[in-house]
Structure formats: C-alpha cells, structure tokens
N, C-alpha and C positions, 0 to 999 in steps of 0.2 A: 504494500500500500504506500509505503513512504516514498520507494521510485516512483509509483506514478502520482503523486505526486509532483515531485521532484521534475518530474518528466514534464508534465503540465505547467507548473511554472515555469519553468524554462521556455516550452515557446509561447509563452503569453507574456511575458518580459520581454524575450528576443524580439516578437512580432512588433510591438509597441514600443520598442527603443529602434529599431529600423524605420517607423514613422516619423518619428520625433526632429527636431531642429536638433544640431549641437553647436554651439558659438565657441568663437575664440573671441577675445576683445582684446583690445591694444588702445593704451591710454597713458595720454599728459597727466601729471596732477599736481593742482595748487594745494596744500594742506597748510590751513591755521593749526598751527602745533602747541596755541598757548604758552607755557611755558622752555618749550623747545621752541617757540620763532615758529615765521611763516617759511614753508619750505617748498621748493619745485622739486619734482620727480616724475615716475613713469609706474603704470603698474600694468598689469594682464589679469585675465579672466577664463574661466572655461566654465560654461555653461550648456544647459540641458533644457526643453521645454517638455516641462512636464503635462500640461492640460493646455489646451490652448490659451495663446495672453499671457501665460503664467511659467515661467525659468526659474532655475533651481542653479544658480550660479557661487563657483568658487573664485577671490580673486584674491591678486596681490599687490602693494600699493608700497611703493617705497619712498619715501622723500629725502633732500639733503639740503645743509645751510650753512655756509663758512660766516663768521661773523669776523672783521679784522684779519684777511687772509694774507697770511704771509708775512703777520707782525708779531711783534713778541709775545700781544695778547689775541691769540688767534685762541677762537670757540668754534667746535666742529658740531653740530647736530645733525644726529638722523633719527627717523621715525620709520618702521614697519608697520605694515597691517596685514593679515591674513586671515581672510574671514571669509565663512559660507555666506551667501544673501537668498534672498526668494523677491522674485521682481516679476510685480506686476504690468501689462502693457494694455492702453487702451485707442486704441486707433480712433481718433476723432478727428482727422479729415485724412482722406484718400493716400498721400503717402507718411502723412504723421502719425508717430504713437506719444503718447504723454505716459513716461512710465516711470513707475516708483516700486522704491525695495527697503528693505531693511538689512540688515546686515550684524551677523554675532561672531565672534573670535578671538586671536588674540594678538596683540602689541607686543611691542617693542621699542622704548626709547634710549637713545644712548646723547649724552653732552659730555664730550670731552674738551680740557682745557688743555692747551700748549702753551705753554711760557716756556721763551727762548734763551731766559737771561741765566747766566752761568751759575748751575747746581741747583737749576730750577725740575720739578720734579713734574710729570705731566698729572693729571689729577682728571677723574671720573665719576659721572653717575651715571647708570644707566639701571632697566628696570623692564622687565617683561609682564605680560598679567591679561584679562580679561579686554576684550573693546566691545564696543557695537557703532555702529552707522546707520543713520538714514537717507534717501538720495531721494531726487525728484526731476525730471525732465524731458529733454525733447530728446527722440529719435526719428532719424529719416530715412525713410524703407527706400534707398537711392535703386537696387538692384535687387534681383532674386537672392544674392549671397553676399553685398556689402550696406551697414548700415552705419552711416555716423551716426554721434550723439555727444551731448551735451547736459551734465549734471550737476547740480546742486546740493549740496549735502552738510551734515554735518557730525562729526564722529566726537566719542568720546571712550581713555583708555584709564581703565583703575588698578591701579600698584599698589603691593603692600613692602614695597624695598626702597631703596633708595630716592624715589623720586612720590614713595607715596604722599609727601603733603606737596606735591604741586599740581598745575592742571594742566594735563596733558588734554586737550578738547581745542574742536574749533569749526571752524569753518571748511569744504572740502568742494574745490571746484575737480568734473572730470572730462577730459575733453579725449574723445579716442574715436575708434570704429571698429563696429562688431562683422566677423567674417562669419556666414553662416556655410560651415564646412558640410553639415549633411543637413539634404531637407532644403525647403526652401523660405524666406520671406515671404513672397508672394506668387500666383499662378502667373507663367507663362505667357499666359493671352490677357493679365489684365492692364487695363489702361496707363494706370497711374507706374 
C-alpha cells in the first residue's frame, strides 16, 4: 500500500510541477540598513508558481558600504539576507501585474572598523539571527519568458549578539528581471 502510494504521488507532483512557471530573478538593490548605513548591492531568486498569481520564491540579497575608503578611519558594512517569500501577482491591466510578498529568514550583519595608524588593531561587530521583509510592486509581462520589475519594500533583522541593541531595519528598493525558465508568462497568441 505504501508504494502505491508513493507511486501516486509521484506523478501527481511530477504532473503538476511540469505545468508550473519556474523563475530565476536577477536584481539591483538599495537596502536602508539603519544602523549599518544605506547600502547598494545585487541579489537573485528562484522561484516556483505554485496556484496561479501565487510563487513560492527563495532569494538572496547582498549589500555593501565603505564609509571613508581608503582612510585611516575607513568602516566597511555589509548586510545579507536569505529568505523564502510567497508572492502574490494581480494582473490589472493587460501586460501589468501589481505584486506583493512577504518574506521570513535569516540575516547577517557585519561593521568592520580599519584604523591605519600604527599598532592600530582592526575591530568588529557582526551578528546573524532571524529577518522578515515585505515588498510591493510593478511587474511587466515584456515576453513569454522575460519580466522586469520594480519593488518596494521594507525588511527588518533581530540579533541577540553583538549588534543586538541596534537596528538593523529599513527601507528596500529592488530593481531586476525575472526569467521565466519553464512554462510561460503569457499564451502565444495573446495580444499584449
């Protein structure tokens, strides 16, 4: 009984994961890092649609910040994020979707200090722990398998180490384009 089973989910998974959209996304990103400064970076994503409208997306979001680069009081920041999301998409005009997600995982912050001046010792905080994000924005169905977009967001990371009484939280602009690797965005024959 357990094989079949076994047997039956298998191709009722298979069947319905060979339907499905899979995405890659490729992305800019602005993060307010609070306490870490505002920083540029890049992240990626891979994602899954699960029901239609409805992705089931893992992504990664890196940012970095020299503050005084190349001086004797130079401060390096960076920020990680690695977090599952579930994003919703609501197509309200012909090649526009308005879509928002949530997002839970976890962080990583690090502020290193370089002082250059002789017998100066370099000095650290850093701190990994829980995050979550929320996003909101446009995407534009350009092609059956390429879609920019444009998001809105905002994250926040809790520590219980080194950096626990600061705030790691901010603002989160994303700017990329999702490749839709199986499946399509849209039918073939339609207009838009």
């Amino acid at each position: 009984m357990k094989k079949l089973f076994l047997a039956l989910a298998a191709v009722i998974l298979g069947a319905s994961m060979a339907h499905a959209q899979m995405q890659i996304d490729l992305m800019g990103a602005y993060t307010g890092a609070g306490d870490a400064k505002s920083q540029l970076g890049f992240g990626g994503g891979l994602g899954m649609t699960v029901v239609p409208n409805v992705n089931v997306m893992f992504h990664i979001i890196d940012g970095q910040y020299t503050k005084n680069a190349d001086e004797y009081n130079e401060v390096a920041y960076e920020h990680l994020m690695i977090q599952g999301a579930v994003e919703y998409g609501y197509r309200f005009a012909a090649p526009l979707v308005w879509a928002s997600s949530v997002a839970l995982g976890w962080s990583k912050t690090g502020i290193e200090y370089n002082y250059s001046a002789p017998l100066a010792d370099k000095e650290s905080l850093d701190d990994s722990g829980f995050s979550w994000a929320v996003y909101t924005g446009l995407q534009w169905i350009a092609t059956q398998h390429i879609t920019p977009f444009l998001q809105l967001g905002y994250h926040m990371s809790m520590y219980t180490g080194g950096l626990k009484d600061g705030s790691i939280a901010g603002v989160q602009i994303l700017v990329g384009v999702r490749f839709t690797v199986f499946g399509s965005n849209k039918g073939i024959m339609d207009e838009y």
